[in-house]
C-alpha positions as CSV (number, residue, x, y, z in Angstrom):
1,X,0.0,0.0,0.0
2,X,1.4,3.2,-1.1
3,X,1.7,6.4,1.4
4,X,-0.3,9.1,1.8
5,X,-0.7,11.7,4.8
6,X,-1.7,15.2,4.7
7,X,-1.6,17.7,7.1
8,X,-3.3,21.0,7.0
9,X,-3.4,23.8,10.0
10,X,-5.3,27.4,9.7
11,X,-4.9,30.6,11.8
12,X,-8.0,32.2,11.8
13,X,-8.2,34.8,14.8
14,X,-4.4,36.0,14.4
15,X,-2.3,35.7,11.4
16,X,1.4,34.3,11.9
17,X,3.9,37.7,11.7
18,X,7.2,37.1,9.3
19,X,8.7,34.6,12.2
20,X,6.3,32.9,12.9
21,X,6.1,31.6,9.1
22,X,9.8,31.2,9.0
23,X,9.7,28.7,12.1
24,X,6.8,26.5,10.4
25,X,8.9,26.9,7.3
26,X,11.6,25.4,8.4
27,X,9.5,22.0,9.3
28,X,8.9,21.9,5.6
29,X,10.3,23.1,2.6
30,X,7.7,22.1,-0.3
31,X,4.3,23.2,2.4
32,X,2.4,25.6,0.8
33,X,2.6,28.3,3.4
34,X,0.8,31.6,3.9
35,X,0.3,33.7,7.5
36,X,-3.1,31.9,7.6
37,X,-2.4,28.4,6.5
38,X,0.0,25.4,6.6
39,X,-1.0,22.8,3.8
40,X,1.4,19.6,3.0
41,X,0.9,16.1,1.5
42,X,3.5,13.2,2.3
43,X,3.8,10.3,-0.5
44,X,6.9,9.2,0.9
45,X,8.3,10.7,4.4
46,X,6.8,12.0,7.3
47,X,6.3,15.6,8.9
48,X,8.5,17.4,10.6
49,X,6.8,19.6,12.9
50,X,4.8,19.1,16.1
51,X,1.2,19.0,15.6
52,X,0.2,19.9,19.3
53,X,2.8,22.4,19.7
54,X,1.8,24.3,16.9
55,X,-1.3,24.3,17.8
56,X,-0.8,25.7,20.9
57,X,1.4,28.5,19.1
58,X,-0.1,29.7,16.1
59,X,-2.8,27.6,14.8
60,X,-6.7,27.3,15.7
61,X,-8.0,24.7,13.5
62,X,-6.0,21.6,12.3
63,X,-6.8,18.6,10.1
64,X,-5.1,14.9,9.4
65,X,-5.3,12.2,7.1
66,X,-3.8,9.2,7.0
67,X,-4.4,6.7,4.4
68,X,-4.0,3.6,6.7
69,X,-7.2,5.2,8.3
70,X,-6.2,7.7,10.6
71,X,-8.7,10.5,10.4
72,X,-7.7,14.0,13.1
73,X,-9.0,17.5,13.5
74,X,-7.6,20.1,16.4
75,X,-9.1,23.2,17.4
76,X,-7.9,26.2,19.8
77,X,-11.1,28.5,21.2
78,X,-10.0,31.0,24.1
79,X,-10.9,29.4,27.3
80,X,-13.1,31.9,28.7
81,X,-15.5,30.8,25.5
82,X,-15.2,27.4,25.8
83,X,-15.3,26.1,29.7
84,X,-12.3,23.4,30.1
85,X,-14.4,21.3,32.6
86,X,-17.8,21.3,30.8
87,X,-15.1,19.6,27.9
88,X,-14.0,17.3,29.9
89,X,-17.8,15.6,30.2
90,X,-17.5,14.7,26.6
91,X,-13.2,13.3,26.4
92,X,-13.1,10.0,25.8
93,X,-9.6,8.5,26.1
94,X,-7.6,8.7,22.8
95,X,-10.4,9.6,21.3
96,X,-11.5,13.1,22.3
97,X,-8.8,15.1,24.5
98,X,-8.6,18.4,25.7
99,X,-6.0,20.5,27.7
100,X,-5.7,24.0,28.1
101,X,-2.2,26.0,26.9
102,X,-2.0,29.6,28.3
103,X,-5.6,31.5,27.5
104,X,-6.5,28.5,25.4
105,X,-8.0,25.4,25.2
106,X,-6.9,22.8,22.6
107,X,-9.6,19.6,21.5
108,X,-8.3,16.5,20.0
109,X,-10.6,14.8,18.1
110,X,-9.2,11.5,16.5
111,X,-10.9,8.5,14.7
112,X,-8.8,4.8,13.6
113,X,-9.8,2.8,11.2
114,X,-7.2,0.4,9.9
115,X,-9.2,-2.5,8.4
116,X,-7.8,-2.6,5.3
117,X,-6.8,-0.4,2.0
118,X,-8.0,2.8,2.5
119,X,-9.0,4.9,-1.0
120,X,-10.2,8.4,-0.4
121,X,-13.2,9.1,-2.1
122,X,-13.0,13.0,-1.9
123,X,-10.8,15.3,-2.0
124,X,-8.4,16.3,1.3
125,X,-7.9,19.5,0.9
126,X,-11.5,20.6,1.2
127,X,-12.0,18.6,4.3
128,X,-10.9,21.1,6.6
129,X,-12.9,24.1,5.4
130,X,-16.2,22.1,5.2
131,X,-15.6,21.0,9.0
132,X,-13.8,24.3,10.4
133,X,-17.0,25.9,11.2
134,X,-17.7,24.1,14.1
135,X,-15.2,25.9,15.8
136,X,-17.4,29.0,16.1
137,X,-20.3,26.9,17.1
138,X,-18.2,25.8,19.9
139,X,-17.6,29.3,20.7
140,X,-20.9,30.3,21.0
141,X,-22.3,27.7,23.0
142,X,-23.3,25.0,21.1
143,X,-21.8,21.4,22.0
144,X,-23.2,19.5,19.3
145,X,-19.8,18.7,18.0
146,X,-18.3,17.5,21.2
147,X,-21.2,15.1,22.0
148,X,-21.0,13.8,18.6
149,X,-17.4,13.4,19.2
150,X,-18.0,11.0,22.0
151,X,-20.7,9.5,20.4
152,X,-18.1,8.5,17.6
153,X,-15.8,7.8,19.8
154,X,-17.9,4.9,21.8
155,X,-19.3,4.1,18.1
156,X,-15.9,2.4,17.3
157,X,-17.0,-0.2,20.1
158,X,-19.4,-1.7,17.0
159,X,-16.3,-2.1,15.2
160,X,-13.9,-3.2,17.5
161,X,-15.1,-5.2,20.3
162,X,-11.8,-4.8,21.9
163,X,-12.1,-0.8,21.8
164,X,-13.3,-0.5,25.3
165,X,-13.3,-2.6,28.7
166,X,-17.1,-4.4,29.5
167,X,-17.6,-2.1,32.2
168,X,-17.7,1.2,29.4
169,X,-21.5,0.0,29.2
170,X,-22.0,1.5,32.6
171,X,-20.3,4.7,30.8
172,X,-23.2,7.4,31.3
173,X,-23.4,9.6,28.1
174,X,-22.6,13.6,28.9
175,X,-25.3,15.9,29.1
176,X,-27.0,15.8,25.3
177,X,-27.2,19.1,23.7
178,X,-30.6,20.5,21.6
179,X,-30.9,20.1,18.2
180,X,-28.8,17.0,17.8
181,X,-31.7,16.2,14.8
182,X,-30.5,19.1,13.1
183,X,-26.8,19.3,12.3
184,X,-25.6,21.9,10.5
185,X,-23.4,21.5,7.7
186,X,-20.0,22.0,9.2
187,X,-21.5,19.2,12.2
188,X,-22.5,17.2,9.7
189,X,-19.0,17.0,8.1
190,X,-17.5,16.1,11.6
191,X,-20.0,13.3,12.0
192,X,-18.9,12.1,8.5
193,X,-15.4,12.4,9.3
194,X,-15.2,10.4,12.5
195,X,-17.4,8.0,11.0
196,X,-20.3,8.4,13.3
197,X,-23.0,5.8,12.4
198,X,-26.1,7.2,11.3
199,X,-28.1,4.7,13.5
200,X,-26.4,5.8,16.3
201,X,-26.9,9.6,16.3
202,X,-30.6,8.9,15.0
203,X,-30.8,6.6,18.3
204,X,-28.6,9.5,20.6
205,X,-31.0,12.2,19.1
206,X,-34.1,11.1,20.3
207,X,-33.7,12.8,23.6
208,X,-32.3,15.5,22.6
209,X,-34.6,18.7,22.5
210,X,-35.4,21.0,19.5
211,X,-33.2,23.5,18.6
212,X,-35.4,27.2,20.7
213,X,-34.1,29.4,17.5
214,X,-32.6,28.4,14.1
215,X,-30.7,31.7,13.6
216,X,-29.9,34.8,15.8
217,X,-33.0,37.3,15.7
218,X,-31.3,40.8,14.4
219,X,-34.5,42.3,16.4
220,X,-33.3,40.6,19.7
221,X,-29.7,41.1,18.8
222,X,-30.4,44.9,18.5
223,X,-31.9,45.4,21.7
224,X,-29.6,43.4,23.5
225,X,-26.2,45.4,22.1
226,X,-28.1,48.5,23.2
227,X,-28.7,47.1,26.8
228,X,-24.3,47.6,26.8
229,X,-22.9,50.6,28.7
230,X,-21.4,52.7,27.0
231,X,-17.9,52.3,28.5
232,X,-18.2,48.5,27.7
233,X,-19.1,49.3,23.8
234,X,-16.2,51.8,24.0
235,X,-14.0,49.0,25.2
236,X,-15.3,46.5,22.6
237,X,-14.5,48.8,19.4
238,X,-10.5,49.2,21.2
239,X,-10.5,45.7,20.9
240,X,-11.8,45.5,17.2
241,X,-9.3,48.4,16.1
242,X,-6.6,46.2,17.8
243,X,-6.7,43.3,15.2
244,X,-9.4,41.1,17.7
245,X,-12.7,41.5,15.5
246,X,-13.3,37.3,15.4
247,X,-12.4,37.1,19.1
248,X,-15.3,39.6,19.5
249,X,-17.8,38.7,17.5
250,X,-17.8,34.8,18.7
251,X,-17.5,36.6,22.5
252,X,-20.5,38.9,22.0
253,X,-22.7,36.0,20.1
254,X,-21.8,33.6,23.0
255,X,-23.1,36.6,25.6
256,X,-25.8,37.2,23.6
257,X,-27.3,33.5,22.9
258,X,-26.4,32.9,26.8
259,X,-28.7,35.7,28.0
260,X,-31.7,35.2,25.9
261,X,-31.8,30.9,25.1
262,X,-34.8,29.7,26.5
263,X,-34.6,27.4,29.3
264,X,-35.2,23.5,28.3
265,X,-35.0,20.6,31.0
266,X,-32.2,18.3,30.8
267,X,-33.6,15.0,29.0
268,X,-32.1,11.6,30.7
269,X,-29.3,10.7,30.3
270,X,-28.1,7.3,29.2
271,X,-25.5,4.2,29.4
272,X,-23.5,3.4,26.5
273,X,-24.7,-0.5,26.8
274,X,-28.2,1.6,26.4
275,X,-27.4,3.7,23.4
276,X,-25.2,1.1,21.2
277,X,-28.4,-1.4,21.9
278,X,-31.0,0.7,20.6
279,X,-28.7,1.8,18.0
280,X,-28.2,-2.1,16.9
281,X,-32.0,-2.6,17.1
282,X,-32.5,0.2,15.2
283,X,-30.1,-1.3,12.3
284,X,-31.5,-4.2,12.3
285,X,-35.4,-3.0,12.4
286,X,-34.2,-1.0,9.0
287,X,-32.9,-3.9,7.6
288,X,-35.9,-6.1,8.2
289,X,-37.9,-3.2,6.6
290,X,-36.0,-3.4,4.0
291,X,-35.1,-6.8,3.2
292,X,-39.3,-6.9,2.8
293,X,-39.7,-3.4,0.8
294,X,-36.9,-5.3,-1.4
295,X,-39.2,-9.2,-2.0
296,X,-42.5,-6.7,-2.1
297,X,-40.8,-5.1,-5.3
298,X,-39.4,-8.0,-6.4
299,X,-42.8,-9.8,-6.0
300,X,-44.2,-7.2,-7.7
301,X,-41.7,-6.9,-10.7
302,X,-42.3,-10.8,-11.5
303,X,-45.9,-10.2,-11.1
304,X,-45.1,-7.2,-14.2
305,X,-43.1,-9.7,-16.1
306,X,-45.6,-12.4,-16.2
307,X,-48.5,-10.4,-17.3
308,X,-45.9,-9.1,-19.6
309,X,-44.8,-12.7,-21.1
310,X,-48.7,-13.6,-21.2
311,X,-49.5,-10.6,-23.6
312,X,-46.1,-11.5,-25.9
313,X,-47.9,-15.6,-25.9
314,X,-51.1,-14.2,-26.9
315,X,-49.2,-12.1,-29.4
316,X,-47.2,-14.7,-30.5
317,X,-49.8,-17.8,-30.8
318,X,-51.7,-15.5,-33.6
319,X,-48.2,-15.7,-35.7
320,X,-47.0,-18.6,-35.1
321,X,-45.7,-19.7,-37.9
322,X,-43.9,-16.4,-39.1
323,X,-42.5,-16.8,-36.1
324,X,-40.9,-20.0,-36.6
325,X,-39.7,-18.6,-40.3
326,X,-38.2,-15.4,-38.3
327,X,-36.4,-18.1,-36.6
328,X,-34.5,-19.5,-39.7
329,X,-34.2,-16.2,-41.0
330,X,-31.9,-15.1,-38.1
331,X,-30.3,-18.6,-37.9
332,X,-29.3,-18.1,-41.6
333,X,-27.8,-14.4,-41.4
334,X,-24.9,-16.5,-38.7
335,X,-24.2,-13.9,-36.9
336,X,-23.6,-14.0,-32.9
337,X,-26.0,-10.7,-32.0
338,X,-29.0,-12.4,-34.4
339,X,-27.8,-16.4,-32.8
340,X,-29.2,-14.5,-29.5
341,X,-32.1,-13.0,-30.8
342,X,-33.0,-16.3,-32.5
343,X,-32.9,-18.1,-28.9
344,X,-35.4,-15.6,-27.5
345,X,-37.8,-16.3,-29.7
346,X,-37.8,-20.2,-29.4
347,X,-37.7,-19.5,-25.6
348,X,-40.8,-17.4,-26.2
349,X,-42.2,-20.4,-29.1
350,X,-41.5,-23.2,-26.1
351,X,-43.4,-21.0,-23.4
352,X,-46.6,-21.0,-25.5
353,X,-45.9,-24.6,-26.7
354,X,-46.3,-25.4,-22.3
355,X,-49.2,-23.3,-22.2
356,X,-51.4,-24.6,-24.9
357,X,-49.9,-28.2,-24.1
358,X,-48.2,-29.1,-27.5
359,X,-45.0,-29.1,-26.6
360,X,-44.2,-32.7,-28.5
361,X,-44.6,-30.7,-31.4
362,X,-42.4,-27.9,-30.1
363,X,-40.2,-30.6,-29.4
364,X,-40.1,-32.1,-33.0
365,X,-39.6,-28.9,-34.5
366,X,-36.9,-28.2,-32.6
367,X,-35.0,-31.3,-32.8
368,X,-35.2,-30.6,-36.6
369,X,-33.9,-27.2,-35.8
370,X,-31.0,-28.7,-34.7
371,X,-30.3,-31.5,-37.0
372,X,-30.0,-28.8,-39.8
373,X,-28.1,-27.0,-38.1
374,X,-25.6,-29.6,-36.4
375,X,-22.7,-27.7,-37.8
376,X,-23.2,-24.3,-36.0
377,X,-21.6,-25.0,-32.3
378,X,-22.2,-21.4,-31.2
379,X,-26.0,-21.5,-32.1
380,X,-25.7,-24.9,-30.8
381,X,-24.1,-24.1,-27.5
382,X,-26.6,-20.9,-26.8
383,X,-29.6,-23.8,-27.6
384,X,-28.1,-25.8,-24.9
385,X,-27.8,-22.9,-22.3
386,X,-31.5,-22.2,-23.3
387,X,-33.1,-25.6,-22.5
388,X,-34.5,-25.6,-25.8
């Protein structure tokens, strides 16, 4: 199996100054650097750098893919917009870390999957950017992403039944976040990419409540930005003038969405021995429905193809005969597409010859059909695979 990794990292709040890019430079001399982006493939070799520490030092959003199935995606928030211990409900061993470096806090999200050859079906360098938006979510408050990281992450237990110790059935799932029916896109993309089972999160989303608002009201929003003092707003546009717009805007959103979400009660929560077991039933409940949607149209397609054949015999028993002579005519042309079309006719001629019980004639014709013809072994052959 031939090599491929690629490694992609994104500055998005703070672009790397002139040293910065020299440093990450020198980890690599063919990346395609820029002072918001880091993007290399490896076909042979391996990288240079350190993942972690750059992400801890310039980066906020990192992708990895492996093609002996290693799938990983990094982000850095500030730690005053993403609490470090309500993270730590949803880490799950390798699977989903966090840790916090400086006035940041860094999340790990890695999926395995090393049975077999891996060919990938899309194209690496637009993983990133379909998935980086989940960063902002995070920022403003919505956990969606890191409960569907853990979800994943227990997931691989259908795969691997040596992924986790019996006693992870006991596990009890972290509190489940609103609108988990609803991904957005960029969640979406995360799911996809650490191979979250649909069964699963349709399983996990049941008791998880509707989303109170699809999009920020500007009405709402208005008021609320006027409710600010004055020397807060004046503090605000320092910080925007100072090169910190992004920091702001996902700060204000998460202050805003904070003050005026409506409350909803915490649904139940969960084992894992719960959630993979509906989750199993689930798949196999769709398969049973399936597997009888599939012999209902099958059923009904054979039911189509009789009437079908029925209407060709009627068809065929009031020309009969220029049937039969259609028959030599194509025999006598000796050609292999006309051979076939020759065979489908006596396989209609023999149908009828069963229905209207005169199938000793059928079979005298035939056998005639075949002396004559004793000297063609491909017509002879496609008789024999015909039964006629």
């Amino acid at each position: 199996m031939s090599e491929y990794q690629y490694y992609e990292f994104l500055a998005i709040d703070r672009p790397l100054d002139d040293d910065e890019q020299a440093e990450v430079r020198s980890a690599s001399t063919r990346a395609t650097i820029t002072a918001t982006s880091f993007v290399n493939e490896y076909h042979w070799g391996d990288f240079k750098g350190d993942s972690t520490r750059w992400m801890e030092r310039y980066y906020d959003a990192h992708l990895y893919v492996a093609n002996w199935g290693t799938h990983r995606v990094m982000f850095r928030l500030p730690s005053d917009l993403l609490d470090p211990d309500v993270v730590d409900e949803y880490c799950v061993d390798d699977h989903l870390s966090a840790w916090t470096a400086d006035e940041f806090i860094v999340l790990d999200f890695i999926s395995e999957d090393h049975a077999g050859e891996f060919d990938f079906g899309y194209d690496a360098d637009a993983l990133l950017s379909a998935i980086v938006g989940v960063r902002a979510e995070l920022a403003a408050g919505d956990l969606r992403p890191l409960y569907l990281a853990w979800l994943a992450a227990y997931g691989v237990w259908e795969r691997d039944e040596d992924a986790f110790d019996r006693e992870a059935d006991d596990d009890v799932e972290p509190p489940v976040p609103p609108g988990l029916g609803t991904l957005t896109a960029a969640q979406r993309a995360l799911a996809d990419f650490l191979r979250l089972d649909d069964d699963l999160l349709a399983t996990a989303a049941r008791t998880s409540p509707p989303l109170g608002r699809i999009a920020d009201d500007p009405g709402d929003l208005t008021a609320w930005v006027t409710r600010l003092s004055v020397a807060e707003k004046d503090r605000i546009l320092e910080r925007v003038v100072q090169g910190e717009a992004a920091r702001v805007r996902m700060e204000l959103l998460r202050r805003f969405r904070d003050d005026t979400a409506p409350a909803t009660p915490a649904p139940t929560r969960r084992t894992v021995g719960d959630l993979l077991d509906d989750a199993a039933r689930r798949r196999a409940d769709r398969q049973r429905q399936l597997d009888t949607q599939r012999a209902e149209d099958e059923a009904h397609r054979e039911q189509a193809r009789a009437l079908a054949r029925e209407r060709r015999l009627d068809e065929l028993a009031d020309e009969e005969d220029a049937a039969w002579s259609r028959v030599d005519a194509l025999i006598a042309t000796r050609k292999p597409a006309e051979y076939d079309a020759a065979v489908t006719l006596l396989t209609d001629l023999q149908g009828l010859a069963e229905r209207e019980d005169r199938y000793d004639t059928f079979t005298l014709r035939t056998i005639a059909l075949r002396q004559t013809h004793a000297r063609k072994p491909s017509l002879i052959e496609r008789l024999n695979r015909a039964g006629i």
